[in-house]
C-alpha atoms as one frame of an Amber mdcrd trajectory, in Angstrom:
protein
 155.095 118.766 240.868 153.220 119.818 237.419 149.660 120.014 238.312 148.118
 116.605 237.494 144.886 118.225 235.121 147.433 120.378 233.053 149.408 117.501
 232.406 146.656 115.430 230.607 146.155 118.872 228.509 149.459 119.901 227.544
 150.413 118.810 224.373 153.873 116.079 223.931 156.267 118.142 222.368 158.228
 115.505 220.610 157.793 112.958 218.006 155.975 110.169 219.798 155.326 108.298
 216.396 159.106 106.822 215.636 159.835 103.446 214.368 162.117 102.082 217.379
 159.047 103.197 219.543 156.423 101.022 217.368 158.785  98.230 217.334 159.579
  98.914 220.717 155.941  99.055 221.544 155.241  95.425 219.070 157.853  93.729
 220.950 156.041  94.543 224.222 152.018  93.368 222.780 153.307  90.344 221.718
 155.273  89.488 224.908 151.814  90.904 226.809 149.790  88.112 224.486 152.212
  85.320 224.985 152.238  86.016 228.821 149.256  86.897 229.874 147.108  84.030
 229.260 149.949  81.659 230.674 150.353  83.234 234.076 146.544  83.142 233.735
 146.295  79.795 233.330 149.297  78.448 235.329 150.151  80.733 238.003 146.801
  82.369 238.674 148.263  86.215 237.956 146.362  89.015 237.679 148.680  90.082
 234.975 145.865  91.546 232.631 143.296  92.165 234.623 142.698  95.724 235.925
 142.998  98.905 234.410 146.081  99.234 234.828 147.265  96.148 234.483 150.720
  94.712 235.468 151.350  93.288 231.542 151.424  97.045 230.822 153.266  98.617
 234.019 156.151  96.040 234.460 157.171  96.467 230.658 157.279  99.854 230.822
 159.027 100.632 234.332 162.047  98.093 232.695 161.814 100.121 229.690 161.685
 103.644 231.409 164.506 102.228 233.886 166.569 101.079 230.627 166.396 104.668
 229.355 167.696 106.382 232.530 170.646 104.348 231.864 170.942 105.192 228.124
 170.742 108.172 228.506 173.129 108.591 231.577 175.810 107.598 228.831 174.628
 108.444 225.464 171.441 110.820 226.141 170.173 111.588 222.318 169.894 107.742
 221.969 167.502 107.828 224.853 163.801 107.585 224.350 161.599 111.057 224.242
 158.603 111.221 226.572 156.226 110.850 223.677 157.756 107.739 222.939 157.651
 105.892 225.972 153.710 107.372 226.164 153.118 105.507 222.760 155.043 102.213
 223.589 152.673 102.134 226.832 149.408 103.045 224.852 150.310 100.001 223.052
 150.644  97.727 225.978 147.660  98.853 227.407 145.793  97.600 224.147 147.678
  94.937 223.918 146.708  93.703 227.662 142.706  94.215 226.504 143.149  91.859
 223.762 145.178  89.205 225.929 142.578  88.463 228.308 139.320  88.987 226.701
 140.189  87.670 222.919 143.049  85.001 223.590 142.185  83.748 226.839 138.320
  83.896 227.267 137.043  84.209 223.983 139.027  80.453 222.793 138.084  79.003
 225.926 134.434  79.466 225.087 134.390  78.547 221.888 136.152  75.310 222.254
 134.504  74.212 225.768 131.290  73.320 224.898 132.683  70.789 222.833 134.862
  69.750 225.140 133.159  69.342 228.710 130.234  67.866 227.066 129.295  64.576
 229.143 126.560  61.849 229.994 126.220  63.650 233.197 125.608  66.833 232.137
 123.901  65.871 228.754 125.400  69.035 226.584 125.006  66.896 223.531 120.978
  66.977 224.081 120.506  69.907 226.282 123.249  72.484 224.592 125.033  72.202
 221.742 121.788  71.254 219.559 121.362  75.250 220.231 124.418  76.559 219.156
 125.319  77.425 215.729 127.724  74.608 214.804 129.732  77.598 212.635 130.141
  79.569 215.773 132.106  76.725 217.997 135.169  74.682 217.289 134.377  71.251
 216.089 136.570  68.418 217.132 137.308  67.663 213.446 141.171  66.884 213.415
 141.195  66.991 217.108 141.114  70.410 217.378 138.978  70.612 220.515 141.385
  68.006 222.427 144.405  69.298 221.323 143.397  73.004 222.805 143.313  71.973
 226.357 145.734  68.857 226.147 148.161  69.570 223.621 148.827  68.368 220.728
 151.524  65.858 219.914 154.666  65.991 219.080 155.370  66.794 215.514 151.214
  67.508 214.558 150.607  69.962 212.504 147.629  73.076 214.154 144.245  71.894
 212.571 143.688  75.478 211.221 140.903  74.477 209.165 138.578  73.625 211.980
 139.039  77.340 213.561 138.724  79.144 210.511 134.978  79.033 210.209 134.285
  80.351 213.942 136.675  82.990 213.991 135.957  84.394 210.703 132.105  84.600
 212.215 133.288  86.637 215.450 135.704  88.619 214.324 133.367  91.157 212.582
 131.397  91.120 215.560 134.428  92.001 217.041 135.705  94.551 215.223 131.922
  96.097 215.258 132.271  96.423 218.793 135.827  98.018 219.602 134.498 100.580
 216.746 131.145 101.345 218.900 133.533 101.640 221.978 135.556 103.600 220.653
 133.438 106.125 218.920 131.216 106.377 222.234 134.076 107.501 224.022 135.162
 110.615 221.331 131.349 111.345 222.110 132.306 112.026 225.695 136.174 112.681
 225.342 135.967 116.421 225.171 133.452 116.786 228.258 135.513 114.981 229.865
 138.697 116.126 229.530 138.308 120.389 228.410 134.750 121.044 230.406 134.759
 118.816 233.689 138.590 118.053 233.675 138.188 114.863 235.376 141.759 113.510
 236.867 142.567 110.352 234.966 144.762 108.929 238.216 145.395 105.957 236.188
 147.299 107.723 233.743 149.015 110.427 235.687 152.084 107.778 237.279 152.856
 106.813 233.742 152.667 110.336 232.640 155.144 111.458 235.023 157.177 108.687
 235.027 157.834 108.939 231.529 159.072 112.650 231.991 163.266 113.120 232.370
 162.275 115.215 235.062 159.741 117.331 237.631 160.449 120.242 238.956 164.342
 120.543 237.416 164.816 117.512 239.420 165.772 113.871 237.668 162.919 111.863
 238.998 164.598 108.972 240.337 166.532 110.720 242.497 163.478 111.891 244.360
 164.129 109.525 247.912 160.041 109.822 248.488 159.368 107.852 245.189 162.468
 105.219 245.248 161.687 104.796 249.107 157.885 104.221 247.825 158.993 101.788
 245.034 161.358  99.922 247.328 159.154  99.004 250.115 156.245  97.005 248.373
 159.176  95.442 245.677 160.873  94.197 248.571 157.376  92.735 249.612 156.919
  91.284 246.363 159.656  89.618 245.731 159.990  87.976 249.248 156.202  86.585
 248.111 157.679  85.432 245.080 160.819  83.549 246.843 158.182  82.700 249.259
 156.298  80.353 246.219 159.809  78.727 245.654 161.023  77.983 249.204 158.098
  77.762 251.313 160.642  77.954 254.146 161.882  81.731 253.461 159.475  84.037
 255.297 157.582  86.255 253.819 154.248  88.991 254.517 151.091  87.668 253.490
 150.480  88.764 249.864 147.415  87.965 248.334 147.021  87.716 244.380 145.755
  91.511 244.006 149.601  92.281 245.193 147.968  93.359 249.045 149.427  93.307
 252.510 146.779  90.541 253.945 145.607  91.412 257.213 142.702  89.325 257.727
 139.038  89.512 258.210 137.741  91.052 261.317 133.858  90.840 262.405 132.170
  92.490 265.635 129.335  90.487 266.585 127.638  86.674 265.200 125.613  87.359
 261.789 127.683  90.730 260.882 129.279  90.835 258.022 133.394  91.107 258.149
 135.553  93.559 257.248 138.822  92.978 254.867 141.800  94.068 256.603 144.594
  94.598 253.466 146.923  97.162 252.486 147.127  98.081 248.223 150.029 100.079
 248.087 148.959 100.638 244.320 145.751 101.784 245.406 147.495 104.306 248.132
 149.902 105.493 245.083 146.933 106.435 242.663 144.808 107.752 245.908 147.778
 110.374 245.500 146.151 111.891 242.208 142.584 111.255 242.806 140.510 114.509
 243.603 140.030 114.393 247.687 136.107 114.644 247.368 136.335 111.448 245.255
 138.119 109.635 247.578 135.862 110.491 250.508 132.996 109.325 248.348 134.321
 105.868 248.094 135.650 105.642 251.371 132.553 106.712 252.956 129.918 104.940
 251.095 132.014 101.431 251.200 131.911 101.897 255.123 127.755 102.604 254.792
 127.319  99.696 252.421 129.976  97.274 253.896 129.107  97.773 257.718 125.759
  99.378 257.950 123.343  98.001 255.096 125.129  94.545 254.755 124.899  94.049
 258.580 121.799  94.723 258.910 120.598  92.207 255.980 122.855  89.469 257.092
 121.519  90.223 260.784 118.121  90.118 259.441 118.120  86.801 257.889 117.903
  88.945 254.595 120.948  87.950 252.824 119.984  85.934 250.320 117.171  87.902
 249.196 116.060  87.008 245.634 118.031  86.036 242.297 121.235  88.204 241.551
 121.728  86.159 238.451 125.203  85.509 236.201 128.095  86.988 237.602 127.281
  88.677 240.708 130.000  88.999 243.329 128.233  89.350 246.765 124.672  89.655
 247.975 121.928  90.018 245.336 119.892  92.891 246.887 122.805  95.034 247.145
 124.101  94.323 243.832 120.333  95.110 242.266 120.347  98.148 244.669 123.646
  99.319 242.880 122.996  98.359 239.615 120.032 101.165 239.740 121.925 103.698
 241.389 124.825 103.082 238.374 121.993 103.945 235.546 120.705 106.767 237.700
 124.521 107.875 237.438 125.121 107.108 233.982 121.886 109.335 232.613 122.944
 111.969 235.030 126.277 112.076 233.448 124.766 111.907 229.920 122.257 114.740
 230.692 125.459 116.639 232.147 127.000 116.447 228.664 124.193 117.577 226.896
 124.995 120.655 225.845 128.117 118.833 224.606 126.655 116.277 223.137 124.064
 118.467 220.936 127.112 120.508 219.796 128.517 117.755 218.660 125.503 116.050
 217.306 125.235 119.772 215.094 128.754 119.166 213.799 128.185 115.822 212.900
 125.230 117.279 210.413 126.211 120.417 209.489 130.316 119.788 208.703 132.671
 116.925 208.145 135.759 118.478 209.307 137.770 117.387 211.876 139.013 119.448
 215.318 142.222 119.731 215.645 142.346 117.800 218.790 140.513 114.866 217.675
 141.129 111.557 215.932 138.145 111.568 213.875 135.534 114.209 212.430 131.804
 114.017 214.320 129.984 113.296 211.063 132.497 109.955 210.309 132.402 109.212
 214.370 128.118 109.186 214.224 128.118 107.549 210.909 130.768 104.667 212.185
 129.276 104.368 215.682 125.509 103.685 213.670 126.674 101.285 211.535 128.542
  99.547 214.079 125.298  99.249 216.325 123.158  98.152 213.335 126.034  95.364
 212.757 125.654  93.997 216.033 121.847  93.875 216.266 121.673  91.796 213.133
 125.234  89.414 214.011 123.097  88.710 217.431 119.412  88.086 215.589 120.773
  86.510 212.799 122.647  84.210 215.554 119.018  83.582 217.159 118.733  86.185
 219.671 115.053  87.506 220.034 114.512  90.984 219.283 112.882  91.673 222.348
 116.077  90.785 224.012 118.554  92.428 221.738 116.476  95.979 222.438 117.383
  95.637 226.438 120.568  94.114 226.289 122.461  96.430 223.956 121.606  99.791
 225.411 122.641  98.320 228.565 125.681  96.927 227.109 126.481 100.251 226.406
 125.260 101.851 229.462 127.442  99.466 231.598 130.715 100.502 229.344 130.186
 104.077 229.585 129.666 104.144 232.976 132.449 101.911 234.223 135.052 104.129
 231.866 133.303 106.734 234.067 134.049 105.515 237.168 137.576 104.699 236.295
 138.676 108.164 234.443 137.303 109.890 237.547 138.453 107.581 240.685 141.504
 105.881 239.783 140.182 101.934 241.154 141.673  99.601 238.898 139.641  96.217
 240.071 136.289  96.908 239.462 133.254  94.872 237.636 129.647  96.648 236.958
 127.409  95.384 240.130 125.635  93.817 237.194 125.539  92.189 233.763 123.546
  93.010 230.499 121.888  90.033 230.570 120.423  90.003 234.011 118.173  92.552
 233.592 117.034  91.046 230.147 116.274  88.309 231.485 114.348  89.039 235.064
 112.291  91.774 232.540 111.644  88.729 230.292 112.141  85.373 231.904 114.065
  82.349 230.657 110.335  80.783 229.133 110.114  84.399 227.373 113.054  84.217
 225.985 113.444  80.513 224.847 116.231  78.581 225.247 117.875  79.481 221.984
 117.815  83.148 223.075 118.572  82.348 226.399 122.157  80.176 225.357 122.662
  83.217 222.882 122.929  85.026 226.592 125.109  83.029 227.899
């Protein structure tokens, strides 16, 4: 097999840009934004979720499966390999967008409105606070109609979302720039001086190809034997849902062989027994020293330090804050180790970096590899920053608290694209938020409550 680092480097021969494969490609976001806040909401699917998420890889093994045929028959109407590479780059955007912008974003700016209670006094306590241009009134029921439907033969009440989503979507827009521009800082360290693997990418990469080694791919009996076993797994988990009387291996909803939580003595912590066969495939293209890394340190955090705190009595120790997914001390603990590894990586790249930084003042051309020249990357990623700063003050959140959340906005998105570029895990949250630190450095009476609901 092609080595996986030359693959990411060698350039697609074809022409990737075609109109079937955009409209190919738009068929696929639009299914990806229609489904992927349904099975969300109604079947609990993880169908956007990780990195490489299912809304992305399902579409695109039909479509790559579809093309085997095509071309079996008529092989200059199948699709190129650049093709099917651009049709999946758009499903992968699409699938950000789904989640994040259709599914979480509406949610919170019609809920406010609508959970408000006597019981839980929002109408004193929150929405005073909020910008009333910022959340969906219930003018026209527009807030009831979200979550209950509208009936039959109303007409959308566009006029009471126009406001709010003209206000975020420059905010919006502001920060997919800053994302993406922080990336091209980092893009050719990355990829030309460190060479990091990209697992994620590699299965779609060669998947896409007509063939490895002279050999049509899916004749290979490793790989269909591979896809056959989990699919069978699936689907009898699937059947499973419709006729709780067909057996069936115990799935859980990350798609993993279940095998239970085992523990060795009272006040241990347990251990998750489970099988990923995802996570075995990408282990496949994942640089062994990585993989020993986050096998080995797991173990030491899972059985040794956790153990001993939950043995201890220690569990519980402080305040982990909003969104933290296990015990607070460890997930502090990591959250300094991750900026420790994020400024390690950025003084790493700083040769790189002040290279670039030079271009970026001394020429305006652009490379021939990249998207954009380093003078109209710096110039778009400082705007964008200076955009954001005054959408958050102007929408009355406290200096003092924009100048430690944002850098550690920032921090936290460069270092999780780290983490996933170099190990492959496609489930994975930062052990902390942005606000968290802002607001243990600050407090919640330091902040105020307007600054501390422009937080949440």
């Amino acid at each position: 097999m092609k080595n996986y680092k030359e693959s990411l480097t060698s350039p697609i021969k074809e022409n990737a840009i075609t109109w079937r494969a955009f409209f190919i490609g738009l068929c696929v976001s639009v299914f990806v934004n229609l489904a992927s806040p349904y099975t969300e909401s109604v079947g609990f699917s993880n169908f956007s979720w990780s990195y490489l998420p299912e809304g992305s890889a399902i579409p695109l093994i039909f479509i790559i499966a579809i093309n085997v045929l095509v071309k079996c028959f008529r092989k200059h109407l199948g699709l190129s390999h650049g093709e099917i590479i651009l049709i999946f780059v758009m499903a992968l955007v699409a699938n950000s967008t789904s989640i994040w912008l259709v599914y979480f974003f509406l949610a919170a700016i019609v809920s406010p409105e609508y959970f408000a209670s006597l019981e839980n006094e929002w109408q004193e306590l929150l929405l005073p606070y909020i910008p009333k241009w910022l959340i969906i009134q219930d003018q026209n029921h527009a807030v009831r109609w979200f979550y209950e439907g509208s009936p039959s033969g109303a007409s959308i009440p566009w006029k009471s979302w126009l406001m709010p989503l003209a206000c975020w979507t420059p905010f919006f827009v502001a920060l997919l720039l800053v994302s993406y521009t922080l990336i091209i800082f980092f893009r050719k360290q990355w990829i030309d001086h460190e060479k990091l693997a990209y697992p994620l990418m590699q299965p779609i990469i060669h998947l896409s190809e007509t063939s490895i080694d002279g050999q049509p791919l899916w004749k290979k009996p490793l790989l269909l034997y591979g896809a056959i076993i989990p699919l069978f797994m699936a689907v009898m988990d699937i059947v499973k849902h419709i006729n709780p009387k067909i057996p069936s291996f115990p799935m859980d909803h990350l798609g993993s062989l279940y095998w239970g939580s085992f523990t060795n003595a009272h006040g241990f912590s347990s251990l998750v027994m489970c099988i990923n066969f995802v996570a075995i495939g990408m282990g496949y293209f994942v640089p062994q020293d990585v993989l020993i890394s986050i096998w080995l340190l797991y173990l030491i955090i899972k059985v040794g330090e956790v153990a001993i705190l939950s043995h201890t009595g220690k569990w519980f120790f402080s305040s982990g804050g909003m969104f933290i997914w296990g015990n607070a001390a460890i997930a502090w603990q990591s959250f300094g180790a991750f900026v420790v590894f994020v400024m390690l990586m950025i003084y790493r790249g700083r040769n790189h970096l002040a290279h670039f930084f030079r271009l970026a003042i001394t020429s305006g051309k652009t490379e021939n590899d990249e998207l954009m020249s380093p003078r109209k990357t710096l110039l778009i990623f400082i705007l964008g920053i200076a955009f954001m700063v005054f959408w958050l003050m102007y929408f009355s959140m406290p200096i003092k608290v924009v100048l430690i959340f944002m850098p550690l906005l920032l921090l936290i998105y460069l270092g999780i694209a780290r983490v996933v570029c170099q190990s492959g895990i496609f489930y994975i949250v930062p052990p902390m938020i942005a606000q968290n630190p802002a607001i243990m450095l600050l407090t919640p009476r330091g902040i105020g409550i307007q600054g501390m609901i422009s937080l949440g």
